[in-house]
C-alpha positions in Angstrom: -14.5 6.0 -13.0 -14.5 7.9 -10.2 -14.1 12.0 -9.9 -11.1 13.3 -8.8 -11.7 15.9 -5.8 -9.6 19.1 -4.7 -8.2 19.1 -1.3 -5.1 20.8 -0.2 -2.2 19.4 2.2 1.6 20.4 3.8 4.5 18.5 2.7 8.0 18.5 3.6 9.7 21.0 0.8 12.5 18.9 -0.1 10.2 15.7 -0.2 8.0 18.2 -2.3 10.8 19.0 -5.0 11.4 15.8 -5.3 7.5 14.3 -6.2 8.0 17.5 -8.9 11.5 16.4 -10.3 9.9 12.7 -10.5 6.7 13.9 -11.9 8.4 15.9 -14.5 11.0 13.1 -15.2 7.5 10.4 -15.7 5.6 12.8 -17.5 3.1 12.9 -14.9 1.4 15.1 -13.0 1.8 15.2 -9.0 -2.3 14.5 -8.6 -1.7 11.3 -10.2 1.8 10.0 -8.5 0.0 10.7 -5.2 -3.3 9.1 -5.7 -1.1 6.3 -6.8 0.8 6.6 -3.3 -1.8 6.5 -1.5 -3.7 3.6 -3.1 -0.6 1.6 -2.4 -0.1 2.8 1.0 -3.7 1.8 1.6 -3.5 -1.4 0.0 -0.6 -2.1 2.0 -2.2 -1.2 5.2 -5.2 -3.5 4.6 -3.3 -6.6 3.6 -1.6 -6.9 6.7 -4.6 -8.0 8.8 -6.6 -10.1 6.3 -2.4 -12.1 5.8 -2.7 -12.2 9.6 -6.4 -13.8 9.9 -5.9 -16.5 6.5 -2.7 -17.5 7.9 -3.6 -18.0 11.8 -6.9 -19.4 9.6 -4.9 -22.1 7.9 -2.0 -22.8 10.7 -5.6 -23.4 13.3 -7.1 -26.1 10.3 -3.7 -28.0 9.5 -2.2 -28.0 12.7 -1.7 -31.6 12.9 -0.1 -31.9 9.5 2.0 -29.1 10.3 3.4 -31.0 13.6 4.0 -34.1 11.6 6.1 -32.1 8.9 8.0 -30.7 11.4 9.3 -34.2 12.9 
């Protein structure tokens, strides 16, 4: 498992009251909903390119099957 470290950061203070209402109302703490957040964002972020490569990938390999479907 990896260690959790400290770092401080500037949110929008209605944004902010919210992640606290939601954190309170999950019975979580903020650390955890943003490390979440972030993961997801991250995740996100990274699965656009590697779609973008497999697919041009696969439409490169079956283009002539994919031609003949389309007829």
């Amino acid at each position: 498992m990896s260690s959790a470290k400290k770092f401080s950061s500037k949110m929008d203070e209605s944004v902010l009251n919210e992640l606290r209402e939601y954190a309170h109302e999950e019975n979580r703490d903020i650390s955890s909903l943003l490390t979440e957040a972030v993961r997801d964002l991250l995740n996100k972020k990274r699965i656009k390119p590697i779609f973008q490569k497999v697919s041009d990938e696969a439409f490169e390999e079956f283009d002539e099957a994919l031609k003949e479907l389309a007829k």
